[in-house]
N, C-alpha and C positions, 0 to 999 in steps of 0.2 A: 540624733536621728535613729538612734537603736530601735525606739517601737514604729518605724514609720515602716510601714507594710508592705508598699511597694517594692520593687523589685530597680535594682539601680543597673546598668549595664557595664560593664568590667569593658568593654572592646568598644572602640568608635565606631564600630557599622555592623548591619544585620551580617553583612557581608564575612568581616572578619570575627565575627561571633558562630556563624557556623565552619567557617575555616577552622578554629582553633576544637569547636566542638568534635567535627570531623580528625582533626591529630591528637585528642585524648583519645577518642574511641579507636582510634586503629591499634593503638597500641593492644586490645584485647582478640585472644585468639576465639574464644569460647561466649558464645552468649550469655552464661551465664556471669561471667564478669563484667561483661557489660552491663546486665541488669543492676549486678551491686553495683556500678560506675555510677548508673542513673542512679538506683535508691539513691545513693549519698547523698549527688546533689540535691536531689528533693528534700534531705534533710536542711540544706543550708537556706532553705528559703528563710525570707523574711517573717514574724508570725504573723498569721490571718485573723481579723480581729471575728471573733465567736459570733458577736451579731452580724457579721455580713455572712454565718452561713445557715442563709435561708433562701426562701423559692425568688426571689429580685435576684441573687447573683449565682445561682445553678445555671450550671451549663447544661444545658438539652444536647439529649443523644450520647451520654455517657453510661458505661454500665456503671462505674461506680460514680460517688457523688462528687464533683466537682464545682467549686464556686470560684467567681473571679469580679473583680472589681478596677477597675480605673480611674488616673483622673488625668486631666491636661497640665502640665504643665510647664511654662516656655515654650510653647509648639509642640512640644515631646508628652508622647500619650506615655505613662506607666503605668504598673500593670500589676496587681496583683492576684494569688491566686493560692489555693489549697483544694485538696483530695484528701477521702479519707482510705485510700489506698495508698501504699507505700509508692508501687511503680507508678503507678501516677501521678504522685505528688514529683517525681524526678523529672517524668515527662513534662509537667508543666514549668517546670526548672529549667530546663531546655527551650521552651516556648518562650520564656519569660528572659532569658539569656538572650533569645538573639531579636523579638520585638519589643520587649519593655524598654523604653527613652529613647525611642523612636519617634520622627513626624509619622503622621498618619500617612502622608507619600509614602516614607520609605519602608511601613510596614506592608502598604498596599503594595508595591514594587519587589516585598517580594516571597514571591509564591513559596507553600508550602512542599514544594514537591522536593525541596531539602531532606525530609525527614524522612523519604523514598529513599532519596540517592544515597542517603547515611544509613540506608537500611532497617529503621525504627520503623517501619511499618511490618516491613514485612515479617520479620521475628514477633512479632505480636502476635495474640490470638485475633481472631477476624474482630467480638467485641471492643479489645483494649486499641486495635488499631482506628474502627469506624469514632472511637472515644477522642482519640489525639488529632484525627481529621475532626470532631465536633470543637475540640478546642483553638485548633487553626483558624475555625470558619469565625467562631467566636471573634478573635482579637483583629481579623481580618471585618467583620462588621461593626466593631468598637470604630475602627482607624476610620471606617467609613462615613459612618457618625457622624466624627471629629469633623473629618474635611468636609462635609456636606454643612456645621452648623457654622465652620469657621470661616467656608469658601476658599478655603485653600486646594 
């Protein structure tokens, strides 16, 4: 499963994926180690396969370019995703941590306004933050999708 693109989730719930997200990042005094915290993880994604980055899987309302893709599987929506921005490819490492292998309920259930309370918006510039909320809106309309096609 090394080329499978998705994004697999390390915690059993969105719940405890931003908990744990929230106790690496606290450990940093200074923004800017958190920024390298992110980069990283955006290095550890899975690789995005080249033909999916095109205009079918860009996210709209990013400054830079962001593509994402998903599929169903077992009830659990995954999620992949790549930017050709570094801090961004982190941030969607984060995105992708606490909604990828999720039901579509439990991505709907639960709101973005994590990425506030962890403070990821606000240390942003006003573009890279309206970018991370185009990405939230994004997997939050994928999950909706799902449940509208699956009736769940």
């Amino acid at each position: 499963m090394t080329d499978d693109p998705f994004y697999h989730p390390q915690e059993d719930s969105a719940e405890a994926a931003i908990e744990a997200i929230a106790d690496e990042l606290s450990v940093f005094d200074e923004d800017w180690d958190r920024y390298q915290f992110i980069i990283d993880m955006g290095k550890t994604l899975p690789p995005f396969p080249a033909d999916w980055m095109n205009d079918a899987h860009k996210v709209p309302g990013c400054q830079s370019q962001v593509w994402m893709e998903a599929r169903v599987e077992n009830v659990a929506l995954y999620l992949a995703g790549k930017s050709d921005a570094l801090i961004v490819g982190g941030l969607i490492a984060l995105l992708l941590r606490v909604y990828s292998g999720r039901t579509p309920a439990e991505i709907l259930a639960t709101d973005p306004v994590w990425l506030k309370t962890l403070g990821l918006t606000g240390s942003l510039s006003i573009n890279r933050g309206s970018g991370l909320e185009a990405m939230a809106r994004k997997i939050h309309e994928l999950a909706a999708s799902v449940r509208t096609q699956s009736g769940t």
